[in-house]
PAZAZA-134063 format. One record per residue (C-alpha): residue in one letter; x, y, z. Coordinates in steps of 0.5 Angstrom, whole numbers, padded with zeros to 4 digits, always signed. Layout:
aXYZ ...
//
This chain:
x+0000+0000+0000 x+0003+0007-0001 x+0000+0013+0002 x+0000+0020+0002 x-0001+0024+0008 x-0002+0032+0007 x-0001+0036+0014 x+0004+0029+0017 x+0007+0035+0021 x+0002+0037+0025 x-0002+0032+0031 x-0007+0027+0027 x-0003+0027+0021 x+0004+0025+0025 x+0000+0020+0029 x-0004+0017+0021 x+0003+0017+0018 x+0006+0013+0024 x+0000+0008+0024 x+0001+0007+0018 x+0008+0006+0017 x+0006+0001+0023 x+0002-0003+0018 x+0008-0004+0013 x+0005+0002+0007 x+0010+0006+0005 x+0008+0013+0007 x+0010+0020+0004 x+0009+0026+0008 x+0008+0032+0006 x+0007+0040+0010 x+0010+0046+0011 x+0017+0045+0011 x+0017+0042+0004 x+0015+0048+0000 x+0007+0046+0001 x+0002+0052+0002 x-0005+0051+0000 x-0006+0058+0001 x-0002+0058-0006 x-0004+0055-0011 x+0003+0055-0015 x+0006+0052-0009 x+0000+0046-0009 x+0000+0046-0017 x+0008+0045-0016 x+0008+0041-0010 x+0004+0036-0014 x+0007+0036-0021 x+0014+0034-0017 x+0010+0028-0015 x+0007+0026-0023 x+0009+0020-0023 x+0007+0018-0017 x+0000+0013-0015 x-0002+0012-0008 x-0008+0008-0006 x-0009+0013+0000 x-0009+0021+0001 x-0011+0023+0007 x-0011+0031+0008 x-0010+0032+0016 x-0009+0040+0015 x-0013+0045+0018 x-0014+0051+0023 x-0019+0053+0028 x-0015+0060+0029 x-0013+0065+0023 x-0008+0070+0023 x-0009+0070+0030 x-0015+0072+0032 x-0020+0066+0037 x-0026+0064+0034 x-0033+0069+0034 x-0037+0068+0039 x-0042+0072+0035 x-0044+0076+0028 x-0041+0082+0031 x-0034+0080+0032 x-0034+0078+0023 x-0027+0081+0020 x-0028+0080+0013 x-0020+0079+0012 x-0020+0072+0017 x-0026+0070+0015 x-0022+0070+0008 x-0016+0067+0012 x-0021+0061+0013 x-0023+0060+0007 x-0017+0059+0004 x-0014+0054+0008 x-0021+0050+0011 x-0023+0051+0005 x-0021+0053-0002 x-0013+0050-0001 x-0018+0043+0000 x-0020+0045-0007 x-0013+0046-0010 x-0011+0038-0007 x-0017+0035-0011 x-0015+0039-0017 x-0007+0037-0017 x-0007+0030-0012 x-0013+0028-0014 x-0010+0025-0021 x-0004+0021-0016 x-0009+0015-0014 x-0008+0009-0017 x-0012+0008-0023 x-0017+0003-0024 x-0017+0000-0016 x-0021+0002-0010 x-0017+0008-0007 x-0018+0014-0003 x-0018+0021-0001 x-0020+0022+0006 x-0020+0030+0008 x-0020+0032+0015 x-0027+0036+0017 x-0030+0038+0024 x-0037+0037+0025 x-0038+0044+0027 x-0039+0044+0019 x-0044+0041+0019 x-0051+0045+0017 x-0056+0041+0021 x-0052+0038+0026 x-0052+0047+0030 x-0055+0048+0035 x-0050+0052+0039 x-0048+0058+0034 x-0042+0062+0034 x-0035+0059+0031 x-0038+0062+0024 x-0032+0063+0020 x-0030+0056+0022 x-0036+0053+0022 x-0037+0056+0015 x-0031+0054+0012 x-0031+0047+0013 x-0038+0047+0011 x-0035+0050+0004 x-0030+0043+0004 x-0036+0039+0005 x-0039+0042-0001 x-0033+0042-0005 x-0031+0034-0003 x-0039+0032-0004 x-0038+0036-0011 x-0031+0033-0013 x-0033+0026-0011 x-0039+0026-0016 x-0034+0028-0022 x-0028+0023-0020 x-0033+0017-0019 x-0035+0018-0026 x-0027+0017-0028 x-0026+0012-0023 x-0032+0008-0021 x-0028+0006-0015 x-0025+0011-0013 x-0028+0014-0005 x-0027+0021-0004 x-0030+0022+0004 x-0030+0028+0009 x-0027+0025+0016 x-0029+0029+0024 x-0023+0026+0028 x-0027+0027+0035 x-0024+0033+0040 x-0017+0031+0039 x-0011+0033+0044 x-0007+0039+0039 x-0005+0045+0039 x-0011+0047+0035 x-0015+0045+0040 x-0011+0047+0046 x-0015+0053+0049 x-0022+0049+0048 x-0021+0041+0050 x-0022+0043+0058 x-0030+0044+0055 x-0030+0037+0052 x-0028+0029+0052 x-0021+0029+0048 x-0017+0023+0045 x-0010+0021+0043 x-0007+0024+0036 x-0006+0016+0037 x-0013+0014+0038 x-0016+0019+0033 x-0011+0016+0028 x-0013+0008+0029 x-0021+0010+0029 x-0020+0014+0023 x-0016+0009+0019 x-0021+0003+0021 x-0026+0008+0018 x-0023+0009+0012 x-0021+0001+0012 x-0030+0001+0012 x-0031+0004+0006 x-0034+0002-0001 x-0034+0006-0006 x-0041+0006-0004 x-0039+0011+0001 x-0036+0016-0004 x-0037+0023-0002 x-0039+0022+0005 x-0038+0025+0012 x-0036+0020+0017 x-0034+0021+0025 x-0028+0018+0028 x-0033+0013+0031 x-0035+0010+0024 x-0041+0015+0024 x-0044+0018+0019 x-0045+0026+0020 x-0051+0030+0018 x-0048+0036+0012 
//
């Protein structure tokens, strides 16, 4: 099995990399610190042609932020700022388009493979009850859309390939640092093992779904 993990510097996708090494695949990472900005389309279009030979039977996008250019999430509409809502979008959401588009092509053909993006069920529409966190909320609602969108259109090419959005739990980050205390928590480890046996799970019957950690669907 060859894997691709997108983010493997950060908490989950080290711990989905380890994992994954653990199981005998042969893991390529991917962050930051290889030129990789998925708030930069040249640097993602870039990043992906340098790959172009390359096949993976998995993609796993564990990349994400919850704080953007400093500034906590909103507790409430009067807190909008219209420049890090835009920061939002374009890691949350727009850098999620731009790996569909340029690594999209790098699963293997003709065989089950999967890409699998981290979201955050605070994206989903019908699961809010509580409000606030509207940049945040808003921005991986947009990824949900744009992976539901891109699933279609890839499983018309590749009718076995599997595109699904993934909510990791509450996990122990420094995304999650200053809220966890609120919240039942898991591992990066934990995480990483329910999220893999999720993936293990799914059909291509399952393409451009939205999975929790728990093997539970999650409602857009």
């Amino acid at each position: 099995m060859k894997a691709l993990v997108i983010g493997d510097s950060g908490g989950i996708g080290a711990a989905v990399a380890h994992d994954l090494r653990r199981r005998g695949a042969e893991v390529t990472g991917l962050s930051r610190r290889d030129g990789l900005d998925l708030t930069d389309q040249a640097s993602v279009a870039r990043t992906a042609d340098a790959m172009a030979d390359q096949r993976f039977d998995l993609i796993f996008n564990a990349t994400g932020a919850l704080v953007a250019d400093g500034q906590q999430p909103e507790k409430t509409i009067r807190s909008i700022d219209a420049e890090v809502m835009a920061a939002q979008f374009a890691l949350n959401a727009t850098g999620v388009a731009l790996l569909l588009r340029y690594f999209s092509p790098l699963l293997r053909e003709d065989t089950r493979a999967v890409f699998a993006s981290l979201s955050a069920r605070v994206g989903s529409i019908g699961d809010n009850s509580l409000g606030g966190w509207i940049s945040y909320r808003a921005a991986k609602a947009a990824q949900n859309q744009i992976i539901r969108t891109a699933s279609i259109e890839i499983a018309r090419k590749e009718s076995k390939h599997i595109v699904v959005a993934l909510h990791p739990g509450t996990v122990k980050t420094t995304l999650t640092r200053d809220y966890a205390a609120r919240h039942p928590t898991i591992s990066p480890r934990q995480s990483a093992e329910a999220l893999l046996a999720v993936i293990d799970r799914l059909t291509p019957e399952d393409n451009g779904s939205f999975w929790d950690w728990k093997g539970e669907r999650v409602e857009w």
